[in-house]
PDB file with SEQRES, HELIX, SHEET and CRYST1 records, atoms N, CA, C and O in Angstrom:
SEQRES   1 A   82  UNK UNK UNK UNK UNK UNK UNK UNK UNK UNK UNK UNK UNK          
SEQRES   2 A   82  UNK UNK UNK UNK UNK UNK UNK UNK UNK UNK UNK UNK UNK          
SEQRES   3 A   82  UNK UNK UNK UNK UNK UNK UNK UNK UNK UNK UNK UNK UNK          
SEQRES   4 A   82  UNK UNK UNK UNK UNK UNK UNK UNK UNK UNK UNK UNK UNK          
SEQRES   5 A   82  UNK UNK UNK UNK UNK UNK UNK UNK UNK UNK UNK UNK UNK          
SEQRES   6 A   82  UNK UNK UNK UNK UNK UNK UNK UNK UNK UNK UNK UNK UNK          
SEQRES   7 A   82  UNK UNK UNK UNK                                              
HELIX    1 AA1 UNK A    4  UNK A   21  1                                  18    
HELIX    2 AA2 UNK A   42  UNK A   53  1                                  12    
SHEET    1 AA1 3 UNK A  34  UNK A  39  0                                        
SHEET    2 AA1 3 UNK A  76  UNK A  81 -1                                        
SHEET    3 AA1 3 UNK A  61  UNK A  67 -1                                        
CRYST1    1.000    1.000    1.000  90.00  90.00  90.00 P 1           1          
ATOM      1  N   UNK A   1     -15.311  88.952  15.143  1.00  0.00           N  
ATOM      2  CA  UNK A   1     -15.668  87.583  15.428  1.00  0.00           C  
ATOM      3  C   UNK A   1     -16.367  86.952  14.226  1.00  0.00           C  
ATOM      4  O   UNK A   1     -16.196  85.777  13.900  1.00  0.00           O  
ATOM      5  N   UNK A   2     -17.271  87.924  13.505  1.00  0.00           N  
ATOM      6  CA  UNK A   2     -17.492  86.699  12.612  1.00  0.00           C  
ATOM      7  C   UNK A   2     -16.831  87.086  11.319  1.00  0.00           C  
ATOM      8  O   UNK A   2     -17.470  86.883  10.287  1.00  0.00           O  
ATOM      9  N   UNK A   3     -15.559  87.651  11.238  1.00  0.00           N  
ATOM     10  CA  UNK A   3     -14.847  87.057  10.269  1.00  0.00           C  
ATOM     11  C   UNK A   3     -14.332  85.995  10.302  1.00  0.00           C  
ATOM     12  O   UNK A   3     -14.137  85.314   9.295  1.00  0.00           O  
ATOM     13  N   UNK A   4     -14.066  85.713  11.293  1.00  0.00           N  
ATOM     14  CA  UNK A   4     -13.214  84.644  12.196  1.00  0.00           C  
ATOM     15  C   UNK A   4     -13.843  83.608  12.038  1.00  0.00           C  
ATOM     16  O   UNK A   4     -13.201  82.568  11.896  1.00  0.00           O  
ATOM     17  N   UNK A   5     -15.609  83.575  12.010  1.00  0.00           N  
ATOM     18  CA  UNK A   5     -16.358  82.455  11.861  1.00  0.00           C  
ATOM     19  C   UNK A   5     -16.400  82.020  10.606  1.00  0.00           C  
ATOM     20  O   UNK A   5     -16.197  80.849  10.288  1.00  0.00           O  
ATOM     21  N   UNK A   6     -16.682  82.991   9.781  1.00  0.00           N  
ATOM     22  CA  UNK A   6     -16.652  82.930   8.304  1.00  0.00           C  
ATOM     23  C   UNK A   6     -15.278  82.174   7.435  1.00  0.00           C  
ATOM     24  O   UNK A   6     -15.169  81.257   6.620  1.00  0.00           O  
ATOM     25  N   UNK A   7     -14.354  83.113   8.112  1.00  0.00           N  
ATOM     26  CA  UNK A   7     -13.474  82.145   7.554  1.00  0.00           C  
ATOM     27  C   UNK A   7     -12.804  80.918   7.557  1.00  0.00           C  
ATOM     28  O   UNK A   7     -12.247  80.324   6.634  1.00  0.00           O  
ATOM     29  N   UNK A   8     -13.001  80.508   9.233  1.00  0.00           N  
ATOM     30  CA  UNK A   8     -13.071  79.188   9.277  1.00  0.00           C  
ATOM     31  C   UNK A   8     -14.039  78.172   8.815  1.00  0.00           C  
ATOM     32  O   UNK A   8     -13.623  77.040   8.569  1.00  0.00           O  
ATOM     33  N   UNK A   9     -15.422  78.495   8.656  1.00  0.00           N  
ATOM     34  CA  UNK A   9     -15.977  78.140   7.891  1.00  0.00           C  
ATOM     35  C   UNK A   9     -16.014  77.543   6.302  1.00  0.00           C  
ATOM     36  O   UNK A   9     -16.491  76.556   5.742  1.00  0.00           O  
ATOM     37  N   UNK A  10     -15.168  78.817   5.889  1.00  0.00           N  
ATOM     38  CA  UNK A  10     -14.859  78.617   4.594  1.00  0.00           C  
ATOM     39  C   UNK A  10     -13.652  77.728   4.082  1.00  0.00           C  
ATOM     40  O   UNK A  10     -13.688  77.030   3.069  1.00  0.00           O  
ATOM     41  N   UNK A  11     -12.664  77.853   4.873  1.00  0.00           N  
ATOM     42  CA  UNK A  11     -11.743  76.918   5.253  1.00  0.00           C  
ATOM     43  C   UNK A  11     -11.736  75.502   5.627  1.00  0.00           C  
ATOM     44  O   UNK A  11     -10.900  74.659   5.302  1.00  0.00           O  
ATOM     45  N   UNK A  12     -12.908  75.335   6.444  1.00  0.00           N  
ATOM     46  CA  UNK A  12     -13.238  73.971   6.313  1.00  0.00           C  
ATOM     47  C   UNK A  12     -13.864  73.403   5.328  1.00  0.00           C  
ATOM     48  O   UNK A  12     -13.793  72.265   4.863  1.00  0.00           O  
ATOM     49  N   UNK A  13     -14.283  74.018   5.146  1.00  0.00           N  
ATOM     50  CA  UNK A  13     -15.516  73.608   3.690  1.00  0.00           C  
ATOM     51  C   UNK A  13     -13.893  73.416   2.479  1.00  0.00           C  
ATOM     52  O   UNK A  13     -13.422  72.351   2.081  1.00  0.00           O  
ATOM     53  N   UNK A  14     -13.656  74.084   2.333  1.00  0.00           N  
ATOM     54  CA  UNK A  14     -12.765  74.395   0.687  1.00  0.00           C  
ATOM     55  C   UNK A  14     -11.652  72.562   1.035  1.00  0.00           C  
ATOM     56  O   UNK A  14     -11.611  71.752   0.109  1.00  0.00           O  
ATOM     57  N   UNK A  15     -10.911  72.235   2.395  1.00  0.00           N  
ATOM     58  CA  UNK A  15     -10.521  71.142   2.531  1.00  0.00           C  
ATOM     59  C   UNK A  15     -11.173  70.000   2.759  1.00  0.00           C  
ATOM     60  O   UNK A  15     -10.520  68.957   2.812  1.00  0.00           O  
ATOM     61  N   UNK A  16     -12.346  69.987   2.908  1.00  0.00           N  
ATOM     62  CA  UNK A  16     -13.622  69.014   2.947  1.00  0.00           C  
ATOM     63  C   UNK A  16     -13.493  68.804   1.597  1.00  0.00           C  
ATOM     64  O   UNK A  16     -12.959  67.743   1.271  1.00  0.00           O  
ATOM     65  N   UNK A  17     -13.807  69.461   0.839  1.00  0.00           N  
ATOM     66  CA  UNK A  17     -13.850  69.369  -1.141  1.00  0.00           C  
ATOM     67  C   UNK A  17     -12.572  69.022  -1.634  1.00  0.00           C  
ATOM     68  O   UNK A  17     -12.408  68.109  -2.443  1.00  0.00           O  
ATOM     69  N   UNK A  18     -11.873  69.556  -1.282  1.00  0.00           N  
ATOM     70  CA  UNK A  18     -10.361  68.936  -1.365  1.00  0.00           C  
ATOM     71  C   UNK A  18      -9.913  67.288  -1.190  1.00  0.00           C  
ATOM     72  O   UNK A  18      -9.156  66.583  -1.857  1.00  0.00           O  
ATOM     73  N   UNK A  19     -10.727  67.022  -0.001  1.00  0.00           N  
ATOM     74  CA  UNK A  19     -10.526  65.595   0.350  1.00  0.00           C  
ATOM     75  C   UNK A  19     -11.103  65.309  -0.843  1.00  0.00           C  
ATOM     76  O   UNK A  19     -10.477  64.932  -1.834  1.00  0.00           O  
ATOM     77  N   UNK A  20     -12.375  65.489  -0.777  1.00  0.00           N  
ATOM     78  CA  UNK A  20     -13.431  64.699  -1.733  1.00  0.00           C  
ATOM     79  C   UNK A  20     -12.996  64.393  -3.070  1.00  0.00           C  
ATOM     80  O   UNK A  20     -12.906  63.280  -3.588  1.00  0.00           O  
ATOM     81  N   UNK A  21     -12.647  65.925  -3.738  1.00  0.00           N  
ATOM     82  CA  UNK A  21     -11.885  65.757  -4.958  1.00  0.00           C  
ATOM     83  C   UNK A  21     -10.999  64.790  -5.302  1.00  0.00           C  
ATOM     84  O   UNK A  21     -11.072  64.097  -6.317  1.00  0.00           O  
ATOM     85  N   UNK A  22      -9.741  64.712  -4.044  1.00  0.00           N  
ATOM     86  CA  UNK A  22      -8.365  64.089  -4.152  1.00  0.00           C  
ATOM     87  C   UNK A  22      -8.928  62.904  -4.170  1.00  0.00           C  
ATOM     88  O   UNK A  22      -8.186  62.494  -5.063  1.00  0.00           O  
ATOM     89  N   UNK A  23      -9.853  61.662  -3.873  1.00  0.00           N  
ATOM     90  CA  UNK A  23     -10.039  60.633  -4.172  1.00  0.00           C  
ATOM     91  C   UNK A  23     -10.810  59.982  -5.233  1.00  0.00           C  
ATOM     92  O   UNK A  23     -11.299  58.853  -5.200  1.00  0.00           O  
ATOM     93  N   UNK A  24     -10.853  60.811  -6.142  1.00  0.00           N  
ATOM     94  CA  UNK A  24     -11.401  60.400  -7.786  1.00  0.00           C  
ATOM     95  C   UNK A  24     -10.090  60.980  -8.507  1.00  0.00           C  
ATOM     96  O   UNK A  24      -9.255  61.871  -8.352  1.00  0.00           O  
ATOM     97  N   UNK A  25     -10.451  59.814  -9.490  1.00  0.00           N  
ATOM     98  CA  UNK A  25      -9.428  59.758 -10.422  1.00  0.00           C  
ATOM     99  C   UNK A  25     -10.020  61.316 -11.688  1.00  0.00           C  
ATOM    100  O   UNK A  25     -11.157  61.750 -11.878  1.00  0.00           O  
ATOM    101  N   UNK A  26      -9.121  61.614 -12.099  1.00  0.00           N  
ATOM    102  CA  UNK A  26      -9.559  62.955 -12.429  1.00  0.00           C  
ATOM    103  C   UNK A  26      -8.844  63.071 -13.876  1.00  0.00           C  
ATOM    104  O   UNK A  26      -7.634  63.045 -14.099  1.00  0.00           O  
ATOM    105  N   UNK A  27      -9.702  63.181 -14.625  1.00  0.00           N  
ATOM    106  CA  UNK A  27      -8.972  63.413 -16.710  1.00  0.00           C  
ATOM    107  C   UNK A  27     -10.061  64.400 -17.347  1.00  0.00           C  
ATOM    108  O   UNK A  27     -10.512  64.142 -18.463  1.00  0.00           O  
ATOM    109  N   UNK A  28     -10.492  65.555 -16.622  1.00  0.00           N  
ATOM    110  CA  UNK A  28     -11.408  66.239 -17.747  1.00  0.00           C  
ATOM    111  C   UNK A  28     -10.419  67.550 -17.760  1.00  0.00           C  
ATOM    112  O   UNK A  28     -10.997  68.628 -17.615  1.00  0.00           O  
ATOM    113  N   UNK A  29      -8.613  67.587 -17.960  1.00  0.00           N  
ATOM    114  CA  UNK A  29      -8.153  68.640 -17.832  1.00  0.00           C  
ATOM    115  C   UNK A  29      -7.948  68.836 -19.406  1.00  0.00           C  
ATOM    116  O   UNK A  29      -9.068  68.894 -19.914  1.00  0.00           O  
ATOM    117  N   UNK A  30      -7.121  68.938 -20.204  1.00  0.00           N  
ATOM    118  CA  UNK A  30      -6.693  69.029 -21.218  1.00  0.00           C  
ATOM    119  C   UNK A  30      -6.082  67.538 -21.378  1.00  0.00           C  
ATOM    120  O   UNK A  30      -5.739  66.809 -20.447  1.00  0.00           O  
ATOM    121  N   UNK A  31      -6.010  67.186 -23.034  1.00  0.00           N  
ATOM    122  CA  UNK A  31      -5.944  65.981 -23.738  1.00  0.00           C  
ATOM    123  C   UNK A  31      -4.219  65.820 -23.477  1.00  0.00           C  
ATOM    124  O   UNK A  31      -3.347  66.496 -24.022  1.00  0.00           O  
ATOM    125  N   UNK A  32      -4.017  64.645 -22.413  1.00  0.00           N  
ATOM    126  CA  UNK A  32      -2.870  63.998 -22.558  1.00  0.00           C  
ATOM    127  C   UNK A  32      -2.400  64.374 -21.014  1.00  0.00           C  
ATOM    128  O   UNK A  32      -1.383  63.855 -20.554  1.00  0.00           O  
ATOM    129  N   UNK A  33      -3.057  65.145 -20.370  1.00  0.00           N  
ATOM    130  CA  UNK A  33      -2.452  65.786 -18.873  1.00  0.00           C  
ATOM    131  C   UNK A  33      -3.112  64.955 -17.965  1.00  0.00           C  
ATOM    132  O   UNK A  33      -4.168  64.553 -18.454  1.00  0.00           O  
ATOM    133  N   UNK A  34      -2.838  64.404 -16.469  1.00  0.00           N  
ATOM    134  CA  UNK A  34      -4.071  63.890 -15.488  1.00  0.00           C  
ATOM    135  C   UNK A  34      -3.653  65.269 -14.341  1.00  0.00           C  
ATOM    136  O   UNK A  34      -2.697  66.043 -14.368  1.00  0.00           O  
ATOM    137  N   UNK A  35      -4.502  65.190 -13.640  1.00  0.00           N  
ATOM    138  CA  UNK A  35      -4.722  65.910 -12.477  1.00  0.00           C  
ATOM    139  C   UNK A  35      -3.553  65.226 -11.152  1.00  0.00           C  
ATOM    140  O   UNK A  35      -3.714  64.087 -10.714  1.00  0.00           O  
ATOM    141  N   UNK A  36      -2.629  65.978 -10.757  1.00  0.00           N  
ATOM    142  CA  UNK A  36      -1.358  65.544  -9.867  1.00  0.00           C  
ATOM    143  C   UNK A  36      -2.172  65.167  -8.166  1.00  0.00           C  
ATOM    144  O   UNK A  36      -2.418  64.156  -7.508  1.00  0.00           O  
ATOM    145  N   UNK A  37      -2.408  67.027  -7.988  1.00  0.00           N  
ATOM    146  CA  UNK A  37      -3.098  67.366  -6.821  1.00  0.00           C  
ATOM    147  C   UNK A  37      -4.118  68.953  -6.705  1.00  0.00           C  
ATOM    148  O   UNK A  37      -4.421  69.819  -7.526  1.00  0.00           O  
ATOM    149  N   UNK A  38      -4.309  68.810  -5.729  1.00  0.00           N  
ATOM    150  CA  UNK A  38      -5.106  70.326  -5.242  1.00  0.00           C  
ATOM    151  C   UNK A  38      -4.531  70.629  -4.416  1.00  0.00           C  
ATOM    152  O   UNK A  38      -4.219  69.827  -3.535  1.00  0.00           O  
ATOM    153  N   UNK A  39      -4.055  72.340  -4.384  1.00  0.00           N  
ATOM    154  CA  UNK A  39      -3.315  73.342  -3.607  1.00  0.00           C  
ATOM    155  C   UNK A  39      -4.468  74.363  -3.369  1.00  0.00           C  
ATOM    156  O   UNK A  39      -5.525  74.369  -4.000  1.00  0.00           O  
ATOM    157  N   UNK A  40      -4.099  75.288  -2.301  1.00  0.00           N  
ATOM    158  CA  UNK A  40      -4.829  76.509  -1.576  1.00  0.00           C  
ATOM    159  C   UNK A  40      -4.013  77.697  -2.506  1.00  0.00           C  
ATOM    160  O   UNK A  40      -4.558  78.667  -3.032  1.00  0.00           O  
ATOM    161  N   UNK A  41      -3.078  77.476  -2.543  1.00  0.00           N  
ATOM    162  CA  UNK A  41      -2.239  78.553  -3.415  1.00  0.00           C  
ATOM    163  C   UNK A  41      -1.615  78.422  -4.581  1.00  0.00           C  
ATOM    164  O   UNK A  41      -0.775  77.535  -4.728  1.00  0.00           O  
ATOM    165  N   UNK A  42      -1.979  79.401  -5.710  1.00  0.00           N  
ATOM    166  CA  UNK A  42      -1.165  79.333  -6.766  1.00  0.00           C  
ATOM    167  C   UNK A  42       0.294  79.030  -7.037  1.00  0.00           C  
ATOM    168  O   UNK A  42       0.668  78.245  -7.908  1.00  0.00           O  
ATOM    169  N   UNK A  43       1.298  79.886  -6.021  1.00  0.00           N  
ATOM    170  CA  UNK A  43       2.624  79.692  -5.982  1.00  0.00           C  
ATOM    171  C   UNK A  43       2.929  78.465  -5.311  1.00  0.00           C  
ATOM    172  O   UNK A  43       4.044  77.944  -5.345  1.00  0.00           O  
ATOM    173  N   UNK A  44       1.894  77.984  -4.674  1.00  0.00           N  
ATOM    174  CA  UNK A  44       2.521  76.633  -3.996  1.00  0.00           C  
ATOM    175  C   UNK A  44       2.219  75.650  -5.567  1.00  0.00           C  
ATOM    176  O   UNK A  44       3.098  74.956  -6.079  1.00  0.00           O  
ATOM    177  N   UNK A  45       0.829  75.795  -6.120  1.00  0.00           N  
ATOM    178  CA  UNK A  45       0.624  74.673  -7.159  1.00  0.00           C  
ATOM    179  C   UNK A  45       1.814  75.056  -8.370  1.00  0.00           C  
ATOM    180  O   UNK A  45       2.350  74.074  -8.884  1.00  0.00           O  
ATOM    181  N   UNK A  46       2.287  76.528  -8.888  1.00  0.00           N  
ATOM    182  CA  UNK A  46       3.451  76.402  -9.691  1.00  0.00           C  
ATOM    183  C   UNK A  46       4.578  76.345  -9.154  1.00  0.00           C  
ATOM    184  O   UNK A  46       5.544  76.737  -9.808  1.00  0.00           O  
ATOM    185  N   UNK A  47       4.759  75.850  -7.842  1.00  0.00           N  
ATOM    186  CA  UNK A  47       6.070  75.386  -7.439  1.00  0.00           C  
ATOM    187  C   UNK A  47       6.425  74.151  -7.256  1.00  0.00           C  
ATOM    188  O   UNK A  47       7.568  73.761  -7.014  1.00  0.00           O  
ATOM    189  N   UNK A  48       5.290  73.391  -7.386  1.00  0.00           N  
ATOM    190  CA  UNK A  48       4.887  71.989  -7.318  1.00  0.00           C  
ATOM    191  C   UNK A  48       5.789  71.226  -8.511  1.00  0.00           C  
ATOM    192  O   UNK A  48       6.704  70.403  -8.552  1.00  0.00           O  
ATOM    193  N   UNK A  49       4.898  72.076  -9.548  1.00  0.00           N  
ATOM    194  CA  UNK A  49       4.310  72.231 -10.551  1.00  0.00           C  
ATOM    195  C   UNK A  49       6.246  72.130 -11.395  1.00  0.00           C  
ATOM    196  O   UNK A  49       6.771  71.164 -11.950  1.00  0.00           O  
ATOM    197  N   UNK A  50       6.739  73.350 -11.179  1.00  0.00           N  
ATOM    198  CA  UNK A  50       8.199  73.819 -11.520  1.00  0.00           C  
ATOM    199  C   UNK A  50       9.154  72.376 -10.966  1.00  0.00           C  
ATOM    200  O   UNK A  50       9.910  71.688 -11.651  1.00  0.00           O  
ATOM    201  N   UNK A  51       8.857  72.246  -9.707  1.00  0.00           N  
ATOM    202  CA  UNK A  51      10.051  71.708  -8.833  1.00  0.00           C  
ATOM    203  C   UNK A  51       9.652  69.602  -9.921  1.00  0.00           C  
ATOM    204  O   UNK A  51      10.647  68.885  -9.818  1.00  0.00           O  
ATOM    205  N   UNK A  52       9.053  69.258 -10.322  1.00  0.00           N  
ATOM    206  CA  UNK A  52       8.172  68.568 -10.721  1.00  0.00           C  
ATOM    207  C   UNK A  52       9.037  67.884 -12.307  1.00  0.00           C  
ATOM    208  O   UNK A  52       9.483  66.796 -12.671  1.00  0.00           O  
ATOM    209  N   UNK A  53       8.903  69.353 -12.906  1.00  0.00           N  
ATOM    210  CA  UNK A  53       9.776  69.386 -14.283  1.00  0.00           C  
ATOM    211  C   UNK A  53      10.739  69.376 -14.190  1.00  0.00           C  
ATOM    212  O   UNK A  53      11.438  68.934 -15.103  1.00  0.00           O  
ATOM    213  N   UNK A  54      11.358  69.934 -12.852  1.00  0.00           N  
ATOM    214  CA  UNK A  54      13.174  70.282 -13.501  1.00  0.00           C  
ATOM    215  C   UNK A  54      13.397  68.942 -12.662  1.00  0.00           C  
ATOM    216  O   UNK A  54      14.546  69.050 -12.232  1.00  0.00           O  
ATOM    217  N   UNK A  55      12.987  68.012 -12.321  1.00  0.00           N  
ATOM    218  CA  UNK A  55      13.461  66.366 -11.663  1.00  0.00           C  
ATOM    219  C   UNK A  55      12.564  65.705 -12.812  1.00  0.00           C  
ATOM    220  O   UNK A  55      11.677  65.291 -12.065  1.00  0.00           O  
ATOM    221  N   UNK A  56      12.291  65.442 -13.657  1.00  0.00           N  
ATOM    222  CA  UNK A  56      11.644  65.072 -14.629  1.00  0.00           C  
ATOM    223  C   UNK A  56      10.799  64.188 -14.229  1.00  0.00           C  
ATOM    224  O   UNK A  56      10.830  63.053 -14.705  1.00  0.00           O  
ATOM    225  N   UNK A  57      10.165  64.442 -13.568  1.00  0.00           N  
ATOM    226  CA  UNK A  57       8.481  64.125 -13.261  1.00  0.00           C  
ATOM    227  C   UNK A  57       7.921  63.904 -14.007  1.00  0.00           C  
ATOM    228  O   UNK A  57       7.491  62.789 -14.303  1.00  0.00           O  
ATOM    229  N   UNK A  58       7.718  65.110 -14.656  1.00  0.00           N  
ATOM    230  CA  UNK A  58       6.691  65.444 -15.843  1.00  0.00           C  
ATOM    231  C   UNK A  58       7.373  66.433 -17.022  1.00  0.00           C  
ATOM    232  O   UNK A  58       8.407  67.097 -16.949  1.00  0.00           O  
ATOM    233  N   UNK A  59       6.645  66.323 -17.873  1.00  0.00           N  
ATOM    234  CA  UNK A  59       7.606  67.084 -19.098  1.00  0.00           C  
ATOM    235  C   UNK A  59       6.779  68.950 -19.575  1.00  0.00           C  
ATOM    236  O   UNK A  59       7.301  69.889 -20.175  1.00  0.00           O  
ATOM    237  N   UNK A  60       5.327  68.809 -18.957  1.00  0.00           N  
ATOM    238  CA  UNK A  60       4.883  70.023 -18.563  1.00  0.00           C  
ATOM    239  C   UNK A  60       3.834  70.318 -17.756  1.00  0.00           C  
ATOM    240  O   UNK A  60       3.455  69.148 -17.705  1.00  0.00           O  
ATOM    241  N   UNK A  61       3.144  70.816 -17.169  1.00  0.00           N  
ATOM    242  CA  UNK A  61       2.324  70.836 -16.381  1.00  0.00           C  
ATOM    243  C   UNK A  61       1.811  72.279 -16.628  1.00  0.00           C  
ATOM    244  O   UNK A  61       2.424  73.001 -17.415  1.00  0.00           O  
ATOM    245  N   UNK A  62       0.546  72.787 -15.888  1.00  0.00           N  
ATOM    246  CA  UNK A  62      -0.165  73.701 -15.698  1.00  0.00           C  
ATOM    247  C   UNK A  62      -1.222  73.851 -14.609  1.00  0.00           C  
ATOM    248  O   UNK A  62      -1.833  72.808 -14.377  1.00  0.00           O  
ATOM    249  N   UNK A  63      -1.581  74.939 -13.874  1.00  0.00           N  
ATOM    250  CA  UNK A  63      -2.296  75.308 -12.767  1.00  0.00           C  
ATOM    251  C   UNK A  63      -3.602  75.655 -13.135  1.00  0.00           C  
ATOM    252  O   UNK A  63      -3.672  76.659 -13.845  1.00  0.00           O  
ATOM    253  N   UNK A  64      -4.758  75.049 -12.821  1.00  0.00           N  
ATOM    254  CA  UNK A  64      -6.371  75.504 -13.248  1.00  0.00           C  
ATOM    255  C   UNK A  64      -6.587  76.540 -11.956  1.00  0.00           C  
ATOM    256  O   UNK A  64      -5.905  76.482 -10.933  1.00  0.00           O  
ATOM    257  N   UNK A  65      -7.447  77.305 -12.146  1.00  0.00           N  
ATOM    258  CA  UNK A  65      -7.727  77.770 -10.822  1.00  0.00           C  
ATOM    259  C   UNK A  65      -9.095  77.380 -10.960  1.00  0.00           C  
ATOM    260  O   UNK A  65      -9.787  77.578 -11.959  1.00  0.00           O  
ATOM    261  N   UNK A  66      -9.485  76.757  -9.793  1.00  0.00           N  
ATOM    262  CA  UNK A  66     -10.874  76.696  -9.401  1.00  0.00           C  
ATOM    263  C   UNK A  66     -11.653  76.868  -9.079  1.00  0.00           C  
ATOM    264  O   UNK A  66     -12.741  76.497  -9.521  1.00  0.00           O  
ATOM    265  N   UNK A  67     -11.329  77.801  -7.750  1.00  0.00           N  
ATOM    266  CA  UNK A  67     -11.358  78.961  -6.483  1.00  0.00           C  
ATOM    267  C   UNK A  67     -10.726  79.578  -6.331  1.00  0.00           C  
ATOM    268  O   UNK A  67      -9.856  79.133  -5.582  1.00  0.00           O  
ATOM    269  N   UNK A  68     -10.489  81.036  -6.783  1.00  0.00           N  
ATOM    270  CA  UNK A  68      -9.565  82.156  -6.566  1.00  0.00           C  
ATOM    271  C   UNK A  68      -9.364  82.155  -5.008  1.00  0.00           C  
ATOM    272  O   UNK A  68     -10.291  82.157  -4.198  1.00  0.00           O  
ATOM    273  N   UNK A  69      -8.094  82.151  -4.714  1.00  0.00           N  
ATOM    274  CA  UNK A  69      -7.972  82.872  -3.399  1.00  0.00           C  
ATOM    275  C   UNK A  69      -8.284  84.907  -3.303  1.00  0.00           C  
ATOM    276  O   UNK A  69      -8.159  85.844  -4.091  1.00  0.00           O  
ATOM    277  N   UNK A  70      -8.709  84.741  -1.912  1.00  0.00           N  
ATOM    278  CA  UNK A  70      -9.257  85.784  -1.598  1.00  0.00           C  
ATOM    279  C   UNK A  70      -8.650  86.304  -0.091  1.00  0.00           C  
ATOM    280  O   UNK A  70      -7.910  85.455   0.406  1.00  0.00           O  
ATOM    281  N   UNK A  71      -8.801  87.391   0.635  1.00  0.00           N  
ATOM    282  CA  UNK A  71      -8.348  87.956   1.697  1.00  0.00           C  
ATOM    283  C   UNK A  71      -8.535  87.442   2.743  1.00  0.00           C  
ATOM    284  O   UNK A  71      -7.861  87.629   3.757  1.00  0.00           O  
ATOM    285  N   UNK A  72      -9.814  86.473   2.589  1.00  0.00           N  
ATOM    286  CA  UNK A  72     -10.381  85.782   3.761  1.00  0.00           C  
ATOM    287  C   UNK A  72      -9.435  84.028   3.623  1.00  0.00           C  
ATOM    288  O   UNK A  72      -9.085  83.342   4.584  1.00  0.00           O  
ATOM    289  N   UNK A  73      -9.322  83.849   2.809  1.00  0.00           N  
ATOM    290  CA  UNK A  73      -9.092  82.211   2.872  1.00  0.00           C  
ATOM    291  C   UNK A  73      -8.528  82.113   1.683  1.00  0.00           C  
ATOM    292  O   UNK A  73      -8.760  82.934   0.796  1.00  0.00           O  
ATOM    293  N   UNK A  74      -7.410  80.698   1.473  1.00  0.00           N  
ATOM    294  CA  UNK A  74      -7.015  80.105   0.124  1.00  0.00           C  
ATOM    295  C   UNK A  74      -7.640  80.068  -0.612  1.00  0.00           C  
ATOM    296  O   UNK A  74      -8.713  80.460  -0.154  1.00  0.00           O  
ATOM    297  N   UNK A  75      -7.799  79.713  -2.107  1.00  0.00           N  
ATOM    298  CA  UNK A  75      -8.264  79.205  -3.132  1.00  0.00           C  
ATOM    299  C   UNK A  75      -8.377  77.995  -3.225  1.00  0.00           C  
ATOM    300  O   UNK A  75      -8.585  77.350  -2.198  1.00  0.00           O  
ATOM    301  N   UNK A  76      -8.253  77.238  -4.688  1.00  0.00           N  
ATOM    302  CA  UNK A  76      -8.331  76.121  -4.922  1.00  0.00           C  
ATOM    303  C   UNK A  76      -7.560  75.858  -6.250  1.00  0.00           C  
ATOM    304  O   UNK A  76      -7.922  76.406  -7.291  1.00  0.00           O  
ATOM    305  N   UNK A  77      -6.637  75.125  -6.208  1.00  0.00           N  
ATOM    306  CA  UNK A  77      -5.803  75.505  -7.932  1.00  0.00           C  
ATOM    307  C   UNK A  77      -5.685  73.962  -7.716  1.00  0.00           C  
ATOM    308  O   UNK A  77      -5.642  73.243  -6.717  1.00  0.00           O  
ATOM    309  N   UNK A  78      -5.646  73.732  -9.190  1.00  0.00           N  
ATOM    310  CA  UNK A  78      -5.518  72.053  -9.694  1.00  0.00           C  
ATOM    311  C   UNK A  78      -3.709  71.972 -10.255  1.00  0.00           C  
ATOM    312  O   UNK A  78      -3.328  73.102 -10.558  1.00  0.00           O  
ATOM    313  N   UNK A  79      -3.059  71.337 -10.358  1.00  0.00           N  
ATOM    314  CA  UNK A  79      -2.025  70.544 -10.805  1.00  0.00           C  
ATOM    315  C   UNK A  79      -2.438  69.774 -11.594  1.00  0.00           C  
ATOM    316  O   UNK A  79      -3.196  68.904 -11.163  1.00  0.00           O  
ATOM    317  N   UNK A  80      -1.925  69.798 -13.845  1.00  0.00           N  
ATOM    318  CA  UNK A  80      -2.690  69.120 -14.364  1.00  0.00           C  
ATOM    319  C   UNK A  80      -0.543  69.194 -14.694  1.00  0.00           C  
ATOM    320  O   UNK A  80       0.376  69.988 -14.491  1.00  0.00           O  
ATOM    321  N   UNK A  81      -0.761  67.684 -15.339  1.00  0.00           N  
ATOM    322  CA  UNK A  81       0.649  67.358 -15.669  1.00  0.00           C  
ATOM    323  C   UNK A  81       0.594  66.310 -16.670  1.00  0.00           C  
ATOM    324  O   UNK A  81      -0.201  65.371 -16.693  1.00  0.00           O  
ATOM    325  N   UNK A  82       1.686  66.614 -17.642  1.00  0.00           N  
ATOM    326  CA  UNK A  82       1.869  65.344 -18.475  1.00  0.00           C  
ATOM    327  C   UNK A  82       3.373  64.971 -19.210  1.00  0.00           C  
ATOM    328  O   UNK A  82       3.497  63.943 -19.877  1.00  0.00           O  
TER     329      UNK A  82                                                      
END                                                                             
């Protein structure tokens, strides 16, 4: 039970910050990239990320991690693109 608490806990919290994040405009990634979005998972943010380039979205992109995911709950990975 209180993993159960814990990790919902943590789970709410990590998409609470998520919101928060996603509504500022965001440029402290590398020179010439902006910030797309925030993902829970790496393979979801380089699939984003992939699916993004090959429709020419963007001409490259890269994944920050912010919050490692862990056993209990997602992470936090940034989408920086340019």
């Amino acid at each position: 039970m209180k993993r159960f608490v814990t990790s919902t806990v943590l789970i709410a919290s990590m998409a609470v910050a998520a919101v928060g994040m996603g509504s500022t405009a965001a440029s402290a990634g590398a020179p010439g990239y902006t910030r797309q979005g925030l993902y829970g998972w790496p393979d979801q943010c380089l699939g984003i990320g992939y699916t993004g380039a090959q429709n020419h979205q963007w001409s490259s992109y890269y994944c920050e991690t912010i919050t490692p995911t862990n056993w209990q709950a997602p992470g936090l990975y940034a989408l920086w693109v340019a």
